[in-house]
PASEBA-1860 file (N, C-alpha, C; in nm, 3 decimals):
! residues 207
1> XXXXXXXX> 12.992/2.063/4.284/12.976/2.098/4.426/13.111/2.091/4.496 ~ 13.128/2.209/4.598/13.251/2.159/4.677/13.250/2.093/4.798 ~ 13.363/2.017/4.786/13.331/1.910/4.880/13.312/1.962/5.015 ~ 13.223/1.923/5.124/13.235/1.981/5.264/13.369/1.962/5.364 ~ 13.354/2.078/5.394/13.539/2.052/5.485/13.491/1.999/5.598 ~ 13.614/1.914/5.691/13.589/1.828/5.760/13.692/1.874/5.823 ~ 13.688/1.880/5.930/13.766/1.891/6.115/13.852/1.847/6.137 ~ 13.976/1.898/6.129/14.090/1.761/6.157/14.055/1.720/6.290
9> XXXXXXXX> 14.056/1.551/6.294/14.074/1.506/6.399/14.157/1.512/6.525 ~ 14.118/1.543/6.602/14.249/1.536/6.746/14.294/1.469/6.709 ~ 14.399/1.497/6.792/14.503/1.372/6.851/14.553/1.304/6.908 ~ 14.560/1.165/6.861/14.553/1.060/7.010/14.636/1.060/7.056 ~ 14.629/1.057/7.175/14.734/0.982/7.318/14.711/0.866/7.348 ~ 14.810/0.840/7.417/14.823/0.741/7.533/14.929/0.743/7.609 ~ 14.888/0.704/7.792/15.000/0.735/7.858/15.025/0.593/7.910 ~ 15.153/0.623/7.923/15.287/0.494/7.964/15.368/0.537/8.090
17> XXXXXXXX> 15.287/0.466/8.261/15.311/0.495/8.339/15.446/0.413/8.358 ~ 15.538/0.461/8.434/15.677/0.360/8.434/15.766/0.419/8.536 ~ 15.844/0.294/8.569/15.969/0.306/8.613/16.061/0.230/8.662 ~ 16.226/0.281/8.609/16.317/0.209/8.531/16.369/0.082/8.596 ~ 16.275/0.086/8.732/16.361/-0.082/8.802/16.260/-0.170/8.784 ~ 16.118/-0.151/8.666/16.073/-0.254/8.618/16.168/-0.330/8.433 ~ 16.173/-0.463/8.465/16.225/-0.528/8.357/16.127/-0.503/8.246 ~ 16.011/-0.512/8.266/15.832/-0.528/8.176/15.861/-0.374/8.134
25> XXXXXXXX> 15.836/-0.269/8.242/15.863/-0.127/8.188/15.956/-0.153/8.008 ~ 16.067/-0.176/8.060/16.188/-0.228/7.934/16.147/-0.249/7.838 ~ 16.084/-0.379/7.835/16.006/-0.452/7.748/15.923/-0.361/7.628 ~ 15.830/-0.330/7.776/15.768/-0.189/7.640/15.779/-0.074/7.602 ~ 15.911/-0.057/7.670/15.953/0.102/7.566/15.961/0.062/7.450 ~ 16.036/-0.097/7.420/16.049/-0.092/7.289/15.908/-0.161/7.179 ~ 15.824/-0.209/7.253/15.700/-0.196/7.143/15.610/-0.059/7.134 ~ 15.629/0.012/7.242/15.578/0.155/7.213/15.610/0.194/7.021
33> XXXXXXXX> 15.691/0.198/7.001/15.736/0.226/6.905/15.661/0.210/6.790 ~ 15.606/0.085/6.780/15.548/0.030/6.656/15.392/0.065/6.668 ~ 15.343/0.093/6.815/15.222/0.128/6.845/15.171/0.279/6.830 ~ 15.274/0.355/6.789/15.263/0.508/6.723/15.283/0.478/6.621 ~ 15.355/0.407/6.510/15.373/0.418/6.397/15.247/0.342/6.350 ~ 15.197/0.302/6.395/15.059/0.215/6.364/14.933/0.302/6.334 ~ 14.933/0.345/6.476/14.802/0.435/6.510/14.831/0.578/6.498 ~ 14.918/0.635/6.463/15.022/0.781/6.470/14.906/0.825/6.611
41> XXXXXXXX> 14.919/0.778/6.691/14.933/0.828/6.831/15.028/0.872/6.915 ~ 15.021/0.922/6.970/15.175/0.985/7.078/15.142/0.916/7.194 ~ 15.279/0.845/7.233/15.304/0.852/7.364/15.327/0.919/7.450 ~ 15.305/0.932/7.621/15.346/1.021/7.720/15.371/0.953/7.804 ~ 15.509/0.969/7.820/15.574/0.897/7.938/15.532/0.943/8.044 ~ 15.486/0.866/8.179/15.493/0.929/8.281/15.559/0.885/8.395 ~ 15.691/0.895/8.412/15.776/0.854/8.538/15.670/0.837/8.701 ~ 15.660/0.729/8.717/15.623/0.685/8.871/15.710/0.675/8.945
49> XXXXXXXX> 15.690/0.627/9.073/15.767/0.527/9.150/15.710/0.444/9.206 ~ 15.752/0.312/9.138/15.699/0.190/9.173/15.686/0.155/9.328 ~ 15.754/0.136/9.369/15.764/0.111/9.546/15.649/0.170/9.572 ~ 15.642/0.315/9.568/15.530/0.414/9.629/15.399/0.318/9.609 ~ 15.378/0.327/9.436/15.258/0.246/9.441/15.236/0.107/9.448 ~ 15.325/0.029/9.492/15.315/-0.113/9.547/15.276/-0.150/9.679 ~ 15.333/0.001/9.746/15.268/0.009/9.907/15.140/0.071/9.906 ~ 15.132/0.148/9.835/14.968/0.190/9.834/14.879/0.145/9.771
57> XXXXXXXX> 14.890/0.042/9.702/14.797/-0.075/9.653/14.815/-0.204/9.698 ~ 14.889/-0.239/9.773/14.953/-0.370/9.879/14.958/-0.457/9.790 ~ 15.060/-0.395/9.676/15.043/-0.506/9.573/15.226/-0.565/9.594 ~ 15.280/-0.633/9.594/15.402/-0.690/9.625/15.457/-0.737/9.498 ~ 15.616/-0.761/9.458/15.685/-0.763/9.345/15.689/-0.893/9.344 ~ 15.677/-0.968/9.192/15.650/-1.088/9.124/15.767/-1.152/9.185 ~ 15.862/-1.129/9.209/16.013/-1.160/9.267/16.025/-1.264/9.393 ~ 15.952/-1.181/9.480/15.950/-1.227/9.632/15.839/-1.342/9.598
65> XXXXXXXX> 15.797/-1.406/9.488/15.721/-1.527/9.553/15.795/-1.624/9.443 ~ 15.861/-1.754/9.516/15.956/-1.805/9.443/15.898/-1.868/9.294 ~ 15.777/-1.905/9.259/15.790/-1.941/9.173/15.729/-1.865/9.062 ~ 15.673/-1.805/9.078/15.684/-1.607/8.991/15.815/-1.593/8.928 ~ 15.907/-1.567/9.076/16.061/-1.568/9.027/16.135/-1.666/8.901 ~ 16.110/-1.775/8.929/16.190/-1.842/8.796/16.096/-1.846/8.723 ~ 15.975/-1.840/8.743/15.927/-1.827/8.544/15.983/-1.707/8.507 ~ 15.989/-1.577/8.582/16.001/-1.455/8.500/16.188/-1.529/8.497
73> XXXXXXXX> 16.251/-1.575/8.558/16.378/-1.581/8.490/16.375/-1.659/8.339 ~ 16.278/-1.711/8.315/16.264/-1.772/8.188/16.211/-1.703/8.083 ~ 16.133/-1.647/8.132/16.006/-1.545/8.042/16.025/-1.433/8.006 ~ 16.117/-1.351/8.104/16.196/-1.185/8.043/16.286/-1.236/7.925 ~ 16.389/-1.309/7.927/16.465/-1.352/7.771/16.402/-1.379/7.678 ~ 16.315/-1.439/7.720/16.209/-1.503/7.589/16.135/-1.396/7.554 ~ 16.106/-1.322/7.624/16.012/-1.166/7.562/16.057/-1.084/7.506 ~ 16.190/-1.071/7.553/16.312/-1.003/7.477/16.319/-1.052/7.364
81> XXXXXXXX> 16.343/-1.196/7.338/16.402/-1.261/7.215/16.256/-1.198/7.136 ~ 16.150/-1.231/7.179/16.001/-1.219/7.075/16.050/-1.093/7.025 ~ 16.033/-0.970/7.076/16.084/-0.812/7.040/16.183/-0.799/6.989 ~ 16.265/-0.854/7.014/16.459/-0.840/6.922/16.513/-0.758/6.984 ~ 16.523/-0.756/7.112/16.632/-0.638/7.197/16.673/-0.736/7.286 ~ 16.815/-0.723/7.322/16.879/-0.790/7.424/16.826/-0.758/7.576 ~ 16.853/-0.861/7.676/16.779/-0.815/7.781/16.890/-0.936/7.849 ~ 16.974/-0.827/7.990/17.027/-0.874/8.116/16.964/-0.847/8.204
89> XXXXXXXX> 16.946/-0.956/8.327/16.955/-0.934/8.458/16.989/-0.852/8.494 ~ 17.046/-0.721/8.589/17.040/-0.604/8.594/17.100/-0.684/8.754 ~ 17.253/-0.691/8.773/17.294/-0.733/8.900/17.223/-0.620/9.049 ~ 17.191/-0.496/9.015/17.136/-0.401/9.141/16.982/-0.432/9.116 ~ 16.962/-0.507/9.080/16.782/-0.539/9.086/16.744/-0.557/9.231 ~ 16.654/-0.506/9.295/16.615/-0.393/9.233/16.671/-0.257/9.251 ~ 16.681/-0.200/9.153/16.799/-0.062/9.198/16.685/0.032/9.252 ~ 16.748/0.132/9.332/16.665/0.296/9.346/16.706/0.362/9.236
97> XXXXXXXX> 16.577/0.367/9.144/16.591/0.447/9.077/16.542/0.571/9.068 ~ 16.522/0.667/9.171/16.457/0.759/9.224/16.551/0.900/9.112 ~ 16.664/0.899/9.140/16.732/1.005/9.094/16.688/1.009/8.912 ~ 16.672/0.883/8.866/16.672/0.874/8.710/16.510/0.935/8.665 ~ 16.402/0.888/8.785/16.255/0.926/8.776/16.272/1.066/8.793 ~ 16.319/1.134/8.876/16.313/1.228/8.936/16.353/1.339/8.815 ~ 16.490/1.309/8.723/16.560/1.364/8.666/16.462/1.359/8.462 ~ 16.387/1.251/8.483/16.291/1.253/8.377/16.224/1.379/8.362
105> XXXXXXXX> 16.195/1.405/8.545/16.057/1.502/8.530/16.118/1.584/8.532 ~ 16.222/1.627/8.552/16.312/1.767/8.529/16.334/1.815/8.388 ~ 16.321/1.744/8.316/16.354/1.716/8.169/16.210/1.798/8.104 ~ 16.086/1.787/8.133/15.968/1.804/8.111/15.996/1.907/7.991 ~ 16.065/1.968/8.010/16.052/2.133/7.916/16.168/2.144/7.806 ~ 16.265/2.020/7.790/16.364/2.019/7.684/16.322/1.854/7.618 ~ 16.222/1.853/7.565/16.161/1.671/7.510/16.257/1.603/7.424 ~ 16.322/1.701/7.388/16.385/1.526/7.263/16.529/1.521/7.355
113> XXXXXXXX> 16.596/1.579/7.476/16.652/1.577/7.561/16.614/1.433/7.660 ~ 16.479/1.444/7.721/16.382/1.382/7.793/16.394/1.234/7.725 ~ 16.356/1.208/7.585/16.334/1.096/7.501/16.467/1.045/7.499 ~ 16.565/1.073/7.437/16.690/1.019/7.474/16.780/0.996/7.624 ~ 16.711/1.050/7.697/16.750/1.000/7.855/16.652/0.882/7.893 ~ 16.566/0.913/7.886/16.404/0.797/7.862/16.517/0.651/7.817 ~ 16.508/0.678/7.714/16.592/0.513/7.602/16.747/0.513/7.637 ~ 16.782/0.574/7.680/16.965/0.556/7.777/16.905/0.494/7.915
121> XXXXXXXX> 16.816/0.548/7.983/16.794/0.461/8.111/16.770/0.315/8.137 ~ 16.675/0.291/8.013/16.598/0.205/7.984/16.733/0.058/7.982 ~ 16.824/0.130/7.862/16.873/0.014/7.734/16.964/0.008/7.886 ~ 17.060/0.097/7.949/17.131/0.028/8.046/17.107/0.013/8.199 ~ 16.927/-0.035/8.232/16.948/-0.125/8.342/16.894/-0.234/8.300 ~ 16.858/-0.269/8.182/16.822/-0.413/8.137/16.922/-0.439/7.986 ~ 16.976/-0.371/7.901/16.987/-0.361/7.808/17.105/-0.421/7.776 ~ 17.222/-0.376/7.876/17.380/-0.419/7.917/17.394/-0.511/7.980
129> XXXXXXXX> 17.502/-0.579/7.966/17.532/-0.658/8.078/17.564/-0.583/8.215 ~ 17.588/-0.608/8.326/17.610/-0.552/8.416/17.572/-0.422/8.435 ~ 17.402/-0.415/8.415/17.330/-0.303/8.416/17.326/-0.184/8.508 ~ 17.319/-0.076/8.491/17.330/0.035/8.513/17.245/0.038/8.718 ~ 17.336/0.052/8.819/17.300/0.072/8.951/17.293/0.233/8.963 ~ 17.213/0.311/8.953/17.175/0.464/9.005/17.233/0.496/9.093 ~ 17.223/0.424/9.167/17.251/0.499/9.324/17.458/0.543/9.322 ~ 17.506/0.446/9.234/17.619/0.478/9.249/17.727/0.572/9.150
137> XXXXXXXX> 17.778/0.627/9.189/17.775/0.769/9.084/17.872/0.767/9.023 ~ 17.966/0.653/9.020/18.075/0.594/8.870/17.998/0.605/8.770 ~ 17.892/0.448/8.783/17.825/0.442/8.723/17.749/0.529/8.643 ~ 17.661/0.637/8.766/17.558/0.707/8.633/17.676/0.818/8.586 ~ 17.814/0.822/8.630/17.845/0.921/8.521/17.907/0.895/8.447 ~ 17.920/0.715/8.440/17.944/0.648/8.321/17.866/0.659/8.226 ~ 17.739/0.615/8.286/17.631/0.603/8.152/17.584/0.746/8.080 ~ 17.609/0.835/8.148/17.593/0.997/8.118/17.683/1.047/7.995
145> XXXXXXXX> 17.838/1.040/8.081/17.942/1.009/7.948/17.893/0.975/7.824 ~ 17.873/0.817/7.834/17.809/0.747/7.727/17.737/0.784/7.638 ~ 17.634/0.878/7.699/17.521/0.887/7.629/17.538/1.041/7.600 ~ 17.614/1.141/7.645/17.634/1.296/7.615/17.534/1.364/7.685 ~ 17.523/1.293/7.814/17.482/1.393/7.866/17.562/1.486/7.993 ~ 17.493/1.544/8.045/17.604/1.652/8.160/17.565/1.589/8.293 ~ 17.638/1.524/8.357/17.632/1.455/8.470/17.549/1.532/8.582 ~ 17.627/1.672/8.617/17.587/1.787/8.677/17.469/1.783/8.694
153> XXXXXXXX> 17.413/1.834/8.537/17.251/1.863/8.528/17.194/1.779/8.566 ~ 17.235/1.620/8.492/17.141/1.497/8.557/17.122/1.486/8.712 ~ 17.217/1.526/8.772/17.247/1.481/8.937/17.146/1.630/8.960 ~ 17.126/1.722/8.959/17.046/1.857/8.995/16.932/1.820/8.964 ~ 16.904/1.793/8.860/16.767/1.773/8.843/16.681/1.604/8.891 ~ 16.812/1.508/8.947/16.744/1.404/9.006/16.716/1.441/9.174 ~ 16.795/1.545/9.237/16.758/1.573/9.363/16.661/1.730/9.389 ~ 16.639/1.748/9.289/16.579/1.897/9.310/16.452/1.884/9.359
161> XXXXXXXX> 16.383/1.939/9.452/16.245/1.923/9.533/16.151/1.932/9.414 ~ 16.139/2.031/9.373/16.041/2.044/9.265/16.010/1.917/9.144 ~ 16.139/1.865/9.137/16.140/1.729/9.069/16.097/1.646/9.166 ~ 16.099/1.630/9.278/16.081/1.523/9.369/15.891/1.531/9.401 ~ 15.844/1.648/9.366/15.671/1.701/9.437/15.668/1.642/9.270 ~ 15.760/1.647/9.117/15.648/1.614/9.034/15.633/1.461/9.070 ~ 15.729/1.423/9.080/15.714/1.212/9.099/15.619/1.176/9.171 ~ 15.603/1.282/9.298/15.519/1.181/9.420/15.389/1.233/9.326
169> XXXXXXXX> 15.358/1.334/9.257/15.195/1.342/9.203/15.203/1.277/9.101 ~ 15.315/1.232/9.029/15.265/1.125/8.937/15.217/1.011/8.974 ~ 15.279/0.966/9.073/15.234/0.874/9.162/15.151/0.817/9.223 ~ 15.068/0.979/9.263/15.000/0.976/9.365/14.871/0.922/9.245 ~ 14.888/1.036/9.154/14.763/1.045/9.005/14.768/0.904/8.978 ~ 14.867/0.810/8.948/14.844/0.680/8.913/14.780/0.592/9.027 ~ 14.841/0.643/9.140/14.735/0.502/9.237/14.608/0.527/9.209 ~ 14.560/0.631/9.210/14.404/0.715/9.241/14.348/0.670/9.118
177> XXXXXXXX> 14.424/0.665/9.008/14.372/0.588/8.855/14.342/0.436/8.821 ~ 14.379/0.377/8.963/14.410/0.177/8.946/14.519/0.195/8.914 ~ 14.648/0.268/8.913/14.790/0.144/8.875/14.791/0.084/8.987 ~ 14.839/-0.062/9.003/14.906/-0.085/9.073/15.076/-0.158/9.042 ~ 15.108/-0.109/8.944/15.253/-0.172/8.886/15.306/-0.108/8.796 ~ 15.376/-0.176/8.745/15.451/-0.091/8.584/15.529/-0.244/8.503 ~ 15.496/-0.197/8.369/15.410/-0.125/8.295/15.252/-0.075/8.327 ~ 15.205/0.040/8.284/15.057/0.115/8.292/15.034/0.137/8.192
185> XXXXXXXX> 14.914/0.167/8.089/14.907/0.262/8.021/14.720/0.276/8.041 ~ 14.730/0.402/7.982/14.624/0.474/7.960/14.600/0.487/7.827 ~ 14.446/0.497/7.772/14.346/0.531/7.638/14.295/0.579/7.721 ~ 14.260/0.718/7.705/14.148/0.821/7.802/14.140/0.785/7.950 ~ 14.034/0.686/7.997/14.007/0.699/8.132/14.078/0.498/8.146 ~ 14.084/0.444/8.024/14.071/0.304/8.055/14.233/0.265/8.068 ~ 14.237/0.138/8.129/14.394/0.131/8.220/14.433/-0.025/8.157 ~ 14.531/-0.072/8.133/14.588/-0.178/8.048/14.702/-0.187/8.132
193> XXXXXXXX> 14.735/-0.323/8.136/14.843/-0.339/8.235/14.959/-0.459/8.159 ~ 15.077/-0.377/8.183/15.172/-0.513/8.126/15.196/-0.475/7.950 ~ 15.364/-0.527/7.919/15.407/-0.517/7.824/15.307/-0.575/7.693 ~ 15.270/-0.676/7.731/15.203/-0.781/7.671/15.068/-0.746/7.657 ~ 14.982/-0.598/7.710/14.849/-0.572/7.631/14.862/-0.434/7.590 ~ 14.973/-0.403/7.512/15.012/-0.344/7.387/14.916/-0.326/7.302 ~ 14.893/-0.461/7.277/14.788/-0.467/7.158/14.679/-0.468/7.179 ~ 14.650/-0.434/7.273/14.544/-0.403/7.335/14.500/-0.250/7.336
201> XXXXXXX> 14.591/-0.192/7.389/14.585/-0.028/7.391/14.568/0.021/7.212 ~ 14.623/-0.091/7.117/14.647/-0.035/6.978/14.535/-0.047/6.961 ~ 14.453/-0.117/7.012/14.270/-0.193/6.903/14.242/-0.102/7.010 ~ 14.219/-0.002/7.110/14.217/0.120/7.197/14.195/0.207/7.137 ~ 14.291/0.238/7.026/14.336/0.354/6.960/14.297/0.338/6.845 ~ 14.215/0.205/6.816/14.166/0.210/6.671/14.260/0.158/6.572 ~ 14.341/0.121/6.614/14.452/0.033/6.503/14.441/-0.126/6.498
END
C-alpha cells in the first residue's frame, strides 16, 4: 500500500514586540535565537514605541520607583551573565530611540538588511560600554560606520512619514492586543511578557 500523503504543516510564528531603549528587549533578542532553533519557528520583529504604550496603558517604567531600580541594577548583569552576552548600562538611558524604530520599519522590504540593523541596535545600546545615544548623530554614524551601513539611508528612513504612520500602528496594534511594555511576544492571539517567559512562548509553540 502507499503510504497516505500528509499536508505539510504551516508555519509557526511568533511575534516579538520591542524597542531598543528597553534593557529586557536586549535580553531577548538573544534567547530568541535558541527558541527558533528549537521549535524551527520564525520570529517577527515588531518595532513599537515604548513611551507611546506606557502612556496608553498608564503603565510607568520599573526605573522611576526606587527600589525596582536597584534590583534591576543587580538583575540585568546577572541575566546577562545567565545568557552569555555582555550587558552595560547604556549612559543615555533612556535614549529616544524613535529614529532606530522608525528606520526598522523602513527596512521592511530588504530583511537580512533589517536583521542585521535589528542586532547592531540592540548589541550597542546595551551591548558596549558607553552605549549607543540615537539622538546624537556622531554617534549613530559611528555605529553605522561600524556596522556597514549608509548613514544617509538610515537617517531617511528614520524620519520618513511613512515610516513614522508604520510605528504609531504598530503601536497602536500592540496596545489594542494587551502590551503594555517590552519585551512582548505573541503565539497567535496569546501575549507573554518579559525576557524571562521565553520558555514559555517555546512550550507555546510546542517545543
Amino acid at each position: 500500500m502507499r503510504p497516505k500523503s500528509r499536508e505539510a504543516p504551516l508555519p509557526r510564528t511568533f511575534e516579538f514586540f520591542f524597542d531598543y531603549v528597553s534593557p529586557t528587549a536586549y535580553l531577548a533578542h538573544f534567547v530568541v535565537p535558541g527558541v527558533v532553533e528549537r521549535t524551527d519557528a520564525e520570529a517577527i520583529y515588531r518595532p513599537m514605541f515604548q513611551g507611546g504604550v506606557m502612556q496608553a496603558t498608564g503603565n510607568k517604567p520599573p526605573g522611576t520607583v526606587p527600589a525596582k531600580a536597584a534590583y534591576l541594577g543587580q538583575d540585568l548583569p546577572r541575566c546577562a551573565a545567565h545568557i552569555g552576552v555582555p550587558y552595560h548600562l547604556n549612559p543615555a538611558f533612556p535614549a529616544n530611540t524613535l529614529i532606530l524604530t522608525r528606520a526598522t520599519c523602513g527596512l521592511d522590504d530588504q530583511p537580512e538588511k533589517r536583521t542585521r540593523f535589528i542586532d547592531a541596535c540592540f548589541r550597542h545600546s546595551y551591548g558596549v560600554e558607553n552605549g549607543l545615544d540615537p539622538t546624537d548623530p556622531q554617534q549613530l554614524a559611528a555605529m553605522c560606520a561600524a556596522e556597514n551601513f549608509d548613514i544617509e539611508e538610515i537617517v531617511a528612513l528614520g524620519t520618513a512619514q511613512e515610516n513614522k504612520d508604520k510605528l504609531r500602528a504598530n503601536t497602536e496594534e500592540a496596545v489594542k492586543r494587551g502590551v503594555f511594555g517590552a519585551p512582548a511576544f505573541f503565539v497567535g492571539d496569546e501575549l507573554f511578557f518579559g525576557h524571562d517567559r521565553l520558555d514559555y512562548v517555546e512550550r507555546a509553540l510546542g517545543g
